[in-house]
C-alpha positions as CSV (number, residue, x, y, z in Angstrom):
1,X,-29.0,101.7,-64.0
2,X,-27.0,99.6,-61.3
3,X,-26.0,96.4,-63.2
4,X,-26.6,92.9,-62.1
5,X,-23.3,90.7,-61.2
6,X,-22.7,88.2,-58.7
7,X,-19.3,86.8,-59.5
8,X,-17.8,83.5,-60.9
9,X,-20.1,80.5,-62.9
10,X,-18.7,78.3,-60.3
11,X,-21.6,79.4,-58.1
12,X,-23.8,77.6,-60.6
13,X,-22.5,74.3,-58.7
14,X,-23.8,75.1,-55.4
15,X,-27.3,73.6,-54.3
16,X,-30.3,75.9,-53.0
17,X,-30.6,76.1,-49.3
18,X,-34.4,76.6,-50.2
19,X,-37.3,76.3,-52.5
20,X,-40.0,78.7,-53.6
21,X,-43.4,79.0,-52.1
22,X,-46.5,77.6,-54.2
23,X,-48.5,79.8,-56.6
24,X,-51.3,77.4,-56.2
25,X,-53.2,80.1,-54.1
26,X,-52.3,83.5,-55.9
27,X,-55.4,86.3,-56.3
28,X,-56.7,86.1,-60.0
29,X,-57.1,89.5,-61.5
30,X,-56.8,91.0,-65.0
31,X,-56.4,94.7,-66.2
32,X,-59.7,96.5,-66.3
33,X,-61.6,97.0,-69.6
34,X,-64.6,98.9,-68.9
35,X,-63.3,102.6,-68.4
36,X,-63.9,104.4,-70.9
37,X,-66.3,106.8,-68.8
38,X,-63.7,107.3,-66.3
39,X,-61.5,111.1,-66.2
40,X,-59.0,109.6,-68.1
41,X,-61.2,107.4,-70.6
42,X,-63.3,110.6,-71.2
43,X,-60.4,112.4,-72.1
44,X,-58.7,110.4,-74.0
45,X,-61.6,108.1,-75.5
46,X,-63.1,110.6,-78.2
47,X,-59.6,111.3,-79.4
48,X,-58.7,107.5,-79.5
49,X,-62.1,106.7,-81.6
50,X,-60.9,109.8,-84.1
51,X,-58.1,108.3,-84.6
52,X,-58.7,104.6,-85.0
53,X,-55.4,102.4,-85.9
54,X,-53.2,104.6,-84.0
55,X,-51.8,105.8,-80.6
56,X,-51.6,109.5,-79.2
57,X,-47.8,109.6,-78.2
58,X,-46.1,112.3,-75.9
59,X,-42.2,112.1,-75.3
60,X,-41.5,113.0,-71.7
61,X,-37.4,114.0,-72.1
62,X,-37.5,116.6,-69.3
63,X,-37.0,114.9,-65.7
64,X,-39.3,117.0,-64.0
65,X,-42.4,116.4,-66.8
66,X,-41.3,112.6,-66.3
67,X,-42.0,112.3,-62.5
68,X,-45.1,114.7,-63.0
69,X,-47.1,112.8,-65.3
70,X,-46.5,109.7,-62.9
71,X,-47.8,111.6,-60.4
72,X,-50.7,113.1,-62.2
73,X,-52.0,110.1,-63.3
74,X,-52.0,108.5,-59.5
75,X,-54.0,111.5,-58.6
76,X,-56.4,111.4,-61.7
77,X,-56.7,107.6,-61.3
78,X,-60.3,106.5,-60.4
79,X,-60.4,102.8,-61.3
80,X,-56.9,101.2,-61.8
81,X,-53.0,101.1,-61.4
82,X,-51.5,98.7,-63.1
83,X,-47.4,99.2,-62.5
84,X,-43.5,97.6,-63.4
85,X,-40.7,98.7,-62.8
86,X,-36.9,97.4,-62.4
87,X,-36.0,99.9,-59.6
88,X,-38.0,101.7,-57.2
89,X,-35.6,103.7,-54.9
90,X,-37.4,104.5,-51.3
91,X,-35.8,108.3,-51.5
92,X,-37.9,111.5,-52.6
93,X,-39.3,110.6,-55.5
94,X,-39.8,106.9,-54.9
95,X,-41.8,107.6,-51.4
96,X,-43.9,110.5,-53.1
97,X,-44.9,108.3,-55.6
98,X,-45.5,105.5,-53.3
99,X,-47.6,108.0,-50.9
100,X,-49.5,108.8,-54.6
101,X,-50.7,105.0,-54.8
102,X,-51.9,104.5,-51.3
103,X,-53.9,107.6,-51.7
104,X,-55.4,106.0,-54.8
105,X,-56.0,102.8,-53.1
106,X,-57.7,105.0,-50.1
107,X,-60.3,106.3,-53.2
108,X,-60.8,102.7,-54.0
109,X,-58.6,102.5,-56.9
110,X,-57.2,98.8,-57.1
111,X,-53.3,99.3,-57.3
112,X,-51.1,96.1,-58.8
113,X,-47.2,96.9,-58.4
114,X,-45.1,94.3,-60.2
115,X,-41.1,95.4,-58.3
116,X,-38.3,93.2,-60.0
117,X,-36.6,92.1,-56.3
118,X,-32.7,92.9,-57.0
119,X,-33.0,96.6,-56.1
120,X,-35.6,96.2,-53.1
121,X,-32.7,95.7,-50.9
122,X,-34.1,97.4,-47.7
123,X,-37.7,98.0,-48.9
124,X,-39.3,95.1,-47.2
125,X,-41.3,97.0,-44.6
126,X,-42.4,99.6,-46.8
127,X,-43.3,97.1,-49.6
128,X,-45.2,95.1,-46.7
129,X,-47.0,98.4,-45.6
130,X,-48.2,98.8,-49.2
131,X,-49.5,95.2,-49.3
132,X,-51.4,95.5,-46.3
133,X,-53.7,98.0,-47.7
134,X,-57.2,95.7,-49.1
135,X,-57.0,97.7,-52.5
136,X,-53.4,97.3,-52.8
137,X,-51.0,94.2,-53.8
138,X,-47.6,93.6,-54.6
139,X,-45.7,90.9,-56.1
140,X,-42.0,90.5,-56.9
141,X,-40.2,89.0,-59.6
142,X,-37.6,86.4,-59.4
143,X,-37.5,87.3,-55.7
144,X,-34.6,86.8,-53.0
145,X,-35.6,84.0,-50.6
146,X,-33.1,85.4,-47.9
147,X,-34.2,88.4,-47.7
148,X,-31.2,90.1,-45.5
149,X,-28.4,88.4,-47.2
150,X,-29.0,88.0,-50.6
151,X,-25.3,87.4,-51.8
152,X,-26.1,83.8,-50.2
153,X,-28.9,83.5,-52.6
154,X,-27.2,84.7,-55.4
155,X,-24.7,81.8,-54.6
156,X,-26.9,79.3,-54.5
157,X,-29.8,80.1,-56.8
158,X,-27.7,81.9,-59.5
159,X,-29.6,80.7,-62.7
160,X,-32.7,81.8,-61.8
161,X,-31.7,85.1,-59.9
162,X,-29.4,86.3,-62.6
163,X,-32.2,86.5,-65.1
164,X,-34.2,89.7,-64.2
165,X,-37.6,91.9,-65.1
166,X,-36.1,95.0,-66.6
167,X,-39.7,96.0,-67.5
168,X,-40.8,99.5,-67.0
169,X,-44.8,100.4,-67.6
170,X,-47.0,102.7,-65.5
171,X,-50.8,102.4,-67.1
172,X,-53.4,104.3,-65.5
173,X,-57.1,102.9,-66.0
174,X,-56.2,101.1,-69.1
175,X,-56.1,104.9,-70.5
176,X,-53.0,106.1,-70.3
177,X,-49.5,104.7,-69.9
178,X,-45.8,105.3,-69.7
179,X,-42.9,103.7,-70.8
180,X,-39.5,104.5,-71.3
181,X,-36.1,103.7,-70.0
182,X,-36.6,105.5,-66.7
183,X,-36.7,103.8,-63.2
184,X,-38.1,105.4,-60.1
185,X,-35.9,107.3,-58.1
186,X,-34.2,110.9,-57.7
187,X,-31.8,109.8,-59.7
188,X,-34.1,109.6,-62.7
189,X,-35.7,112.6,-61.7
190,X,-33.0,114.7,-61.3
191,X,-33.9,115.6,-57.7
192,X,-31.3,116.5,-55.3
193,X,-28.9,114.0,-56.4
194,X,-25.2,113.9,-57.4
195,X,-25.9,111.5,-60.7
196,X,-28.4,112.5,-63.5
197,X,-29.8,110.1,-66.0
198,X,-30.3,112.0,-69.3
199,X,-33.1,109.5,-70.8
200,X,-36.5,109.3,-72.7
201,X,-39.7,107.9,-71.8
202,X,-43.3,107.8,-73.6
203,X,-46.8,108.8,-72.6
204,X,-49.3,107.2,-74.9
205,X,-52.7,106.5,-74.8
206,X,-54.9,105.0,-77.6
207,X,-55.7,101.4,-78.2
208,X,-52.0,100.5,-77.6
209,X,-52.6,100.9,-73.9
210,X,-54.6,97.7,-73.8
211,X,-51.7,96.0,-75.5
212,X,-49.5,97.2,-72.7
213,X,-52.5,96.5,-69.6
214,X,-52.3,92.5,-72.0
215,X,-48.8,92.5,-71.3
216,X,-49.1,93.2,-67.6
217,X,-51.3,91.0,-67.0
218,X,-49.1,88.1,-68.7
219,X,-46.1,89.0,-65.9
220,X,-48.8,89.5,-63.0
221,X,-49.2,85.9,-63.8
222,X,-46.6,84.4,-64.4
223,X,-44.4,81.5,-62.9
224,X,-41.5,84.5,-61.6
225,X,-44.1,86.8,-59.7
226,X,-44.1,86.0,-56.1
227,X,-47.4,88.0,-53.7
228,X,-45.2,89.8,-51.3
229,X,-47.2,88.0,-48.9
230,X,-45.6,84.9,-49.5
231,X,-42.1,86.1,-49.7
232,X,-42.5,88.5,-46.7
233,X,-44.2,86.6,-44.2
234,X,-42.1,87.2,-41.2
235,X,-41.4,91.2,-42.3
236,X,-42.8,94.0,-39.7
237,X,-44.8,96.8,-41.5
238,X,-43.3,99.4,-39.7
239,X,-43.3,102.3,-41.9
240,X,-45.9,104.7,-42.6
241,X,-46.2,105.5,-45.9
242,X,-48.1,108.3,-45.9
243,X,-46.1,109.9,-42.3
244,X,-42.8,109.8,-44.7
245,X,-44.5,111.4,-47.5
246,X,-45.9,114.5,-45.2
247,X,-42.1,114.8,-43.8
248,X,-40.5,114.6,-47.5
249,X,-43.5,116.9,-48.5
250,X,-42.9,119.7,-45.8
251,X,-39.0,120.0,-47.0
252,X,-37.8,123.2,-49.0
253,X,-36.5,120.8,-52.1
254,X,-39.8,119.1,-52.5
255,X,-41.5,122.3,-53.8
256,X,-39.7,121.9,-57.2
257,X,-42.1,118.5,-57.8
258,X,-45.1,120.0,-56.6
259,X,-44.3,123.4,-58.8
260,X,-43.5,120.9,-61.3
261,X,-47.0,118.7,-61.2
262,X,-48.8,121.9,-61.3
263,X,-47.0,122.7,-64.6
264,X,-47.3,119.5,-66.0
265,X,-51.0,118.9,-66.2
266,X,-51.7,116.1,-68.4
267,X,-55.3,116.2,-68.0
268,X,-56.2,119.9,-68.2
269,X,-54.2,120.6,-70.9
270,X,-55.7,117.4,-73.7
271,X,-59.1,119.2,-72.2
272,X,-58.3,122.4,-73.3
273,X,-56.8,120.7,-76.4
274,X,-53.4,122.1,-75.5
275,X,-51.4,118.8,-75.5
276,X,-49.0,118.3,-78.0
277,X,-50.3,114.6,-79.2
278,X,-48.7,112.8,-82.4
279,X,-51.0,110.2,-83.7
280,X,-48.7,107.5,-85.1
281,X,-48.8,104.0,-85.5
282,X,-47.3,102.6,-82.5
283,X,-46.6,98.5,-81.6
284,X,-45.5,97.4,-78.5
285,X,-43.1,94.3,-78.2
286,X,-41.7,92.8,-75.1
287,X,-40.4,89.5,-74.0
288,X,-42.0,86.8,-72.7
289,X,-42.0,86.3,-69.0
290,X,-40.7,83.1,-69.1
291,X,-37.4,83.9,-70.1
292,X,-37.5,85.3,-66.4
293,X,-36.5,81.4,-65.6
294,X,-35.1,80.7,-69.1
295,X,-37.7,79.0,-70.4
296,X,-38.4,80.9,-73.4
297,X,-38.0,80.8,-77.1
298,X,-35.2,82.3,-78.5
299,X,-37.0,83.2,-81.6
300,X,-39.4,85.3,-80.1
301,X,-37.1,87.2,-78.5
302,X,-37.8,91.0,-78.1
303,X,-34.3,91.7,-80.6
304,X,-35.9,89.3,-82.9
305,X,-38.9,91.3,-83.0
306,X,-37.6,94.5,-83.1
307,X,-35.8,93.3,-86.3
308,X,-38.6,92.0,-88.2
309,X,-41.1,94.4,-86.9
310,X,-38.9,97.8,-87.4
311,X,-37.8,96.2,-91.3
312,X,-34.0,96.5,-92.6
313,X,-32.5,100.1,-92.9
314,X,-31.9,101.2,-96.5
315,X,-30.2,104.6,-95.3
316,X,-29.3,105.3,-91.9
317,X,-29.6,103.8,-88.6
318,X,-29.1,106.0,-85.4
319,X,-28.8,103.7,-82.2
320,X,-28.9,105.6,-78.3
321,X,-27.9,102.7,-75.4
322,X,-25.8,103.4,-72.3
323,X,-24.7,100.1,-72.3
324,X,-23.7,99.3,-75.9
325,X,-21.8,95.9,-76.0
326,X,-22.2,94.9,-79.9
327,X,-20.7,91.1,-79.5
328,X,-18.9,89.2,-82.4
329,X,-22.5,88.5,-83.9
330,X,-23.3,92.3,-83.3
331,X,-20.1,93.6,-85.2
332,X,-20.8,91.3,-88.1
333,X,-24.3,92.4,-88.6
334,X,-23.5,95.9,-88.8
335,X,-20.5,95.2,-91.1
336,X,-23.0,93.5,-94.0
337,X,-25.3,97.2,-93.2
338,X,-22.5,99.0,-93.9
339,X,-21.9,96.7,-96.9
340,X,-25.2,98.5,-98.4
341,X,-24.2,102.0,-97.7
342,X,-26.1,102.2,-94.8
343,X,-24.5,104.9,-92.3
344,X,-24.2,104.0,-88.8
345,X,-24.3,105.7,-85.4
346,X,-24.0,105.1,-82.1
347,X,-24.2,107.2,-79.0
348,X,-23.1,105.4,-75.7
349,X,-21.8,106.5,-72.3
350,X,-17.6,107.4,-72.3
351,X,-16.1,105.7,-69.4
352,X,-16.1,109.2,-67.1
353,X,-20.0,108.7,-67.3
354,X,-21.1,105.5,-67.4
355,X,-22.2,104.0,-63.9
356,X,-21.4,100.2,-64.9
357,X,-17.3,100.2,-65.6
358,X,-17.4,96.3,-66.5
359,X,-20.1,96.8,-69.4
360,X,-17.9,100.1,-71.0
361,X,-15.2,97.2,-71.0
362,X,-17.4,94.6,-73.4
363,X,-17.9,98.0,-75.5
364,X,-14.3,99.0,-75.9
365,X,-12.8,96.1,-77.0
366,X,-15.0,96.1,-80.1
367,X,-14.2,99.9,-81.3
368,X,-11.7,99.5,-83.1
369,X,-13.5,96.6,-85.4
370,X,-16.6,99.3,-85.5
371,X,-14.3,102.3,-86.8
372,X,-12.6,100.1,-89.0
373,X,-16.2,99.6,-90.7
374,X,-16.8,103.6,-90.9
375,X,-19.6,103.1,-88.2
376,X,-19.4,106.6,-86.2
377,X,-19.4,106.1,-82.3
378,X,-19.8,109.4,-80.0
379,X,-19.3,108.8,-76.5
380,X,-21.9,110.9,-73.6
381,X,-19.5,113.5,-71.6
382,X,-19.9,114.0,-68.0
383,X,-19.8,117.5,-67.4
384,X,-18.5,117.3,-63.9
385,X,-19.3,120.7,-63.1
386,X,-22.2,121.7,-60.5
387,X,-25.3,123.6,-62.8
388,X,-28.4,124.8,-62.8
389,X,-31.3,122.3,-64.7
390,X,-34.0,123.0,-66.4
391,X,-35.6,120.1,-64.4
392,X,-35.8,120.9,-60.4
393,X,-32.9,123.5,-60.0
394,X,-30.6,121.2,-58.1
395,X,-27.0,121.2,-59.6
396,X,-25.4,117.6,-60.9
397,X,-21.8,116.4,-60.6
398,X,-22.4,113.4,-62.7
399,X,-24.7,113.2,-65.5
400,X,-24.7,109.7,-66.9
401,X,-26.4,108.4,-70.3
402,X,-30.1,106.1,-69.8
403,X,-31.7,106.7,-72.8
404,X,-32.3,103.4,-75.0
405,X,-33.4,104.3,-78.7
406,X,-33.2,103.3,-82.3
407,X,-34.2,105.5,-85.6
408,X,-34.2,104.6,-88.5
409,X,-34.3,105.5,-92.0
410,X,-35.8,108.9,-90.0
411,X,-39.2,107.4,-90.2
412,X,-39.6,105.3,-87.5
413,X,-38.3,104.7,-83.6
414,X,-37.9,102.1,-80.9
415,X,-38.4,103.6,-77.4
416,X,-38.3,101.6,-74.6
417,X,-35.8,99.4,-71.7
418,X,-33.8,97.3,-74.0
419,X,-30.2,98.1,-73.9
420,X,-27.7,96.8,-76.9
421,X,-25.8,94.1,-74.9
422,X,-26.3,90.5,-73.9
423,X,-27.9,91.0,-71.2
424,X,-31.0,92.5,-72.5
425,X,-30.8,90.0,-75.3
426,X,-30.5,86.9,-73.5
427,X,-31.0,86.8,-69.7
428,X,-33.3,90.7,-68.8
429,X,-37.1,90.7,-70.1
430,X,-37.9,93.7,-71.4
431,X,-40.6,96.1,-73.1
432,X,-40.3,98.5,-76.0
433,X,-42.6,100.5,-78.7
434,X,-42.0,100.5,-81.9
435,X,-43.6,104.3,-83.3
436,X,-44.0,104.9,-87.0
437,X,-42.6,108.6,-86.9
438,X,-40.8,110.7,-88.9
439,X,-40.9,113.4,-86.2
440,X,-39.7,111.7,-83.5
441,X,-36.8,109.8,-85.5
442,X,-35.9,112.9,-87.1
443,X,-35.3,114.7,-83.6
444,X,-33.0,111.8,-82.6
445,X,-31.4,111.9,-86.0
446,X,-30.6,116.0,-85.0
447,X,-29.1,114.7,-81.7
448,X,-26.4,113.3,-83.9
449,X,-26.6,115.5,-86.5
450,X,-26.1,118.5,-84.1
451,X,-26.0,118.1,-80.3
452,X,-23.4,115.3,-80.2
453,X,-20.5,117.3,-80.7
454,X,-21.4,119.4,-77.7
455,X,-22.3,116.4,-75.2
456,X,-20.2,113.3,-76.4
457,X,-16.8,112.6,-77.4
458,X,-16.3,111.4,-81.4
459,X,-14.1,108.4,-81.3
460,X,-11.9,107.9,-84.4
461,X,-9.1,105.5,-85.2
462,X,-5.6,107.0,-86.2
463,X,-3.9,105.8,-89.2
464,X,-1.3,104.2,-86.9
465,X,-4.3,101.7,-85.3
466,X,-5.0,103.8,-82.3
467,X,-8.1,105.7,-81.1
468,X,-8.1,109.4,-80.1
469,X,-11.4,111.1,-78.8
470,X,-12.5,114.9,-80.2
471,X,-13.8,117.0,-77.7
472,X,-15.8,120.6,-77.5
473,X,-14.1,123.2,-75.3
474,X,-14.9,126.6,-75.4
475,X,-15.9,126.3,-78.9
476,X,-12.8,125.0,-80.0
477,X,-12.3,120.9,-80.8
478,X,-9.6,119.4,-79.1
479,X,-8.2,116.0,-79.2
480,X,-7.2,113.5,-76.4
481,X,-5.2,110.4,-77.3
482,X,-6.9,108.7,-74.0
483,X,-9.7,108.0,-72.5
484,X,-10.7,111.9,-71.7
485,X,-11.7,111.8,-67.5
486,X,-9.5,108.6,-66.7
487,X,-6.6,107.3,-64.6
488,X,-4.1,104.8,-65.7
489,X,-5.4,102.3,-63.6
490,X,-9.0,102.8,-64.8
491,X,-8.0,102.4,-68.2
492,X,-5.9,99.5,-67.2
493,X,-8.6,98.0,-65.4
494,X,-11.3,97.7,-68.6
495,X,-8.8,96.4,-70.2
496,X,-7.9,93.2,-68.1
497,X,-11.9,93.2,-67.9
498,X,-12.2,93.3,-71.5
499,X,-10.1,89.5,-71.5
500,X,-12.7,87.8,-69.0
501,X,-14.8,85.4,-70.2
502,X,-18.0,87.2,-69.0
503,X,-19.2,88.9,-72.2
504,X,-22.9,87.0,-71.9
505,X,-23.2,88.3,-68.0
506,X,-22.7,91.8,-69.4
C-alpha cells in the first residue's frame, strides 16, 4: 500500500488558500434493510436464521478468488452497493470493476462509493462519469481542494489531509460483504503486474453484514465525505466507462478474470451447498469517522478495541502486518507478555520487499529490543524471480507483504486494514473483524509454524549485539550478516531515517 508523507511539520504553519464546500445540502440515504427476498438474501437468509448469533465466514487468500467475488456480487446485486475503499487504481482490475457498478446502476441498483481522495490522483473524470449516472453517487473523504496540484494542499491543509480513510468494505444488498486488507487494483489482484500483494480478505454474510452496512452509513455521513459533485464541479466527464471496459475486456490477459469469475461462483455454489462456510462468532470494530479530522476519542480507538474485545493472550500471539513499527509503548507491552510466558511472533516485510522504505526504518530500529525479549520476528522474502501463479498466470518480479492479521491463543483472529504502526493507531480510520475461530487462527499459527522458513527471513541477534538473517536455499539454511537483497546505501539510508523525528507520521 503506497504510504502517505508530505514532508516537514513546518507545513503545519502555512494558512489554507481555501475552504471546504458546505454539507448543508448532501443526499440523505441509509443502507437498505428490506432484502432479504433478493438473490443474495435468499441465499444467504435461511442459512443466517440457522445459525442465529453468528456469521458465515469465507477467507478469500487467492488473488484471483478475491477480485471474483467482487465481481460476482456486482453482477448478482439487485438492490444495493454500498462500497470503501483506500485505493481504487483506474488499471484492469479497477476499470472492470468500475464497468461492474455502472452495469448495476443500469439494473437500477443504487451504487454508494465512498473513495479516500489521496490515491485518486488522475481519476477525476472517470469518478465524475460514475457520478453522473442517477443511480450512482460518489463521495470522497478528506478530499484535495486543488485538484491538479495536490502537494500545494498538502502544504497548506496538512492536519486535516494527513489523516486518511484506510477503510476497505464491499457489502452487497446488506447480504454479503468483504473485507480484508486488499485495495482495488492489479496489483492486489495479481494481474499483469510487476509487484504482488500476498494478503487476506473476508467474505461474510450473516447478521454481521448489517453491522458493517451501520458502519458505512456512519462515514457516508460524516463531516470528511465530500459528494463528488461538490468537489468536482469544473471536471469534464470525458471517459466512458463502459467503452474502456469493452477494450480491457477484448485483451488476451483479461481472460484469466473472466475464467476466474466463472470458477469462483459464490452464488451457485452456497445453492448447491458447495461453499465452504465457517459459522463463527464474528464482531466488527472500526474507528470512528471523526478521527478523519482528529476529532475523536482516543479511548475508543480501533487498538483499544481490539485489546479489550480479542481479551489478553495466555499462550501465544501470532501478529501478520507489512508495516510493523512497534513504538516505545509497543515494545514495553510485549515485554510484560513475554513476562507471562506468552510466545511472540511477528511476520513483517524485509526491506527487499516492502514498498514503503521509511516505515521498515521505524521497524528496524526496534529489533534488537524485540530479540532481546525472545519475541521471534521473520521477515517476507521477495522472490525476485519471474513465476508462474496460481492466481492469473502472469509471472511477478516483486511480491510484497499486505496481509494484516492477529491470532491468538489459536482460537481467535483479527482480519482486517489496521497495520501495527502509528499511523493506523493515531491519524488512519480503519475497519477490522474480530472471528472466534480456532480454524482460521490455527492456519495462521501453521504459517509460522511451517511456511515461514520458506517465505521469510528469521532474524536473530548474535551473542556479540548484532543481527544476522537465516535464509532457505535450495533446502539448505544459510545465514547473511546483512540485510539479504540490499545495498550499502539502502541500509545506510534506514538508518539516518530511523534518527528522524517522524516516528508518529509513520
Amino acid at each position: 500500500m503506497p504510504r502517505f508523507r508530505f514532508g516537514l511539520p513546518i507545513f503545519l504553519f502555512l494558512p489554507s488558500c481555501r475552504t471546504l464546500p458546505s454539507l448543508d445540502n448532501r443526499l440523505v440515504s441509509t443502507a437498505f434493510m428490506d432484502t432479504d427476498l433478493t438473490t443474495l438474501g435468499n441465499a444467504f437468509t435461511p442459512l443466517s436464521e440457522a445459525n442465529k448469533g453468528k456469521s458465515g465466514i469465507l477467507p478469500l487468500r487467492l488473488a484471483k478468488d478475491a477480485f471474483a467475488a467482487r465481481m460476482i456480487l456486482a453482477d448478482t446485486a439487485e438492490r444495493s452497493l454500498d462500497i470503501q475503499y483506500y485505493i481504487w487504481h483506474q488499471d484492469t482490475t479497477g476499470t472492470l470493476l468500475f464497468d461492474s457498478l455502472r452495469a448495476a446502476a443500469d439494473r437500477g441498483v443504487r451504487v454508494r462509493l465512498l473513495l479516500d481522495d489521496f490515491n485518486t490522483m488522475g481519476m477525476d473524470p472517470i469518478l465524475k462519469n460514475l457520478d453522473d449516472h442517477q443511480n450512482i453517487e460518489i463521495r470522497l473523504f478528506n478530499p484535495f481542494l486543488i485538484r491538479s496540484h495536490r502537494w500545494v494542499g498538502g502544504l497548506t491543509d496538512f492536519q486535516r489531509l494527513n489523516r486518511r480513510m484506510h477503510n476497505k468494505s464491499f457489502t452487497a444488498d446488506n447480504q454479503v460483504t468483504i473485507i480484508g486488507g486488499r485495495n482495488v487494483g492489479d496489483e492486489y489482484f495479481g494481474f499483469g503486474t510487476d509487484l504482488l500483494f500476498a494478503d487476506l480478505d473476508v467474505l461474510a454474510v450473516g447478521t454481521l453484514v448489517k453491522d458493517v452496512s451501520r458502519d458505512f452509513d456512519r462515514y457516508w455521513i460524516s463531516d470528511s465525505s465530500y459528494p463528488v459533485k461538490l468537489i468536482l464541479k469544473n471536471i469534464k466527464a470525458e471517459v466512458d466507462v463502459a467503452a474502456a471496459a469493452k477494450k480491457i475486456r477484448g485483451q488476451d490477459d483479461t481472460r484469466f478474470f473472466l475464467d476466474a469469475v466463472r470458477s469462483f461462483n459464490v452464488v451457485e455454489e452456497l445453492k448447491q451447498k458447495r461453499l465452504d462456510l465457517e459459522w463463527a462468532s464474528t464482531y466488527m470494530i472500526s474507528d470512528d469517522p471523526a478521527k478523519g479530522l482528529g476529532k475523536a476519542a482516543s479511548k475508543g480507538s480501533l487498538l483499544q478495541r481490539l485489546k479489550n474485545e480479542m481479551g489478553p493472550a495466555e499462550r501465544r500471539m501470532d501478529i501478520v502486518s507489512p508495516y510493523f513499527v512497534p513504538t516505545e509503548q509497543g515494545v514495553e507491552a510485549f515485554s510484560k507478555l513475554r513476562a507471562k510466558g506468552i510466545k511472540i511472533r511477528v511476520l513483517t516485510n524485509a526491506l527487499e520487499a516492502t514498498d514503503a522504505g521509511v516505515v521498515h526504518a521505524g521497524y528496524a530500529k526496534y529489533r534488537k529490543s524485540l530479540l532481546r525479549l525472545s519475541v521471534e520476528l521473520f521477515e517476507f522474502r521477495n522472490p525476485m524471480t519471474r513465476h508462474k501463479t496460481k492466481d492469473f498466470g502472469k509471472g511477478s518480479s516483486q511480491t510484497s507483504l499486505h496481509a494484516k492479521t492477529i491470532a491468538i491463543d489459536g482460537n481467535r483472529v483479527f482480519i482486517g486494514s489496521f497495520n501495527f504502526d502509528p499511523r493506523s493507531n493515531d491519524l488512519n480510520t480503519e475497519l477490522g473483524f474480530i472471528i472466534e475461530s480456532s480454524t482460521l487462527a490455527q492456519q495462521i499459527q501453521a504459517v509460522f509454524d511451517h511456511r515461514a522458513g520458506q517465505q521469510a527471513y528469521e532474524v536473530r541477534l548474535a551473542p556479540d549485539n548484532k543481527l544476522y538473517w537465516i535464509g532457505l536455499r535450495d533446502g539448505n539454511d544459510v545465514k547473511h550478516k546483512q540485510e539479504p537483497g540490499t545495498s550499502y546505501w539502502q541500509r545506510l539510508g534506514i538508518k539516518v531515517l530511523g534518527w528522524l523525528p517522524i516516528e508518529w507520521l509513520l
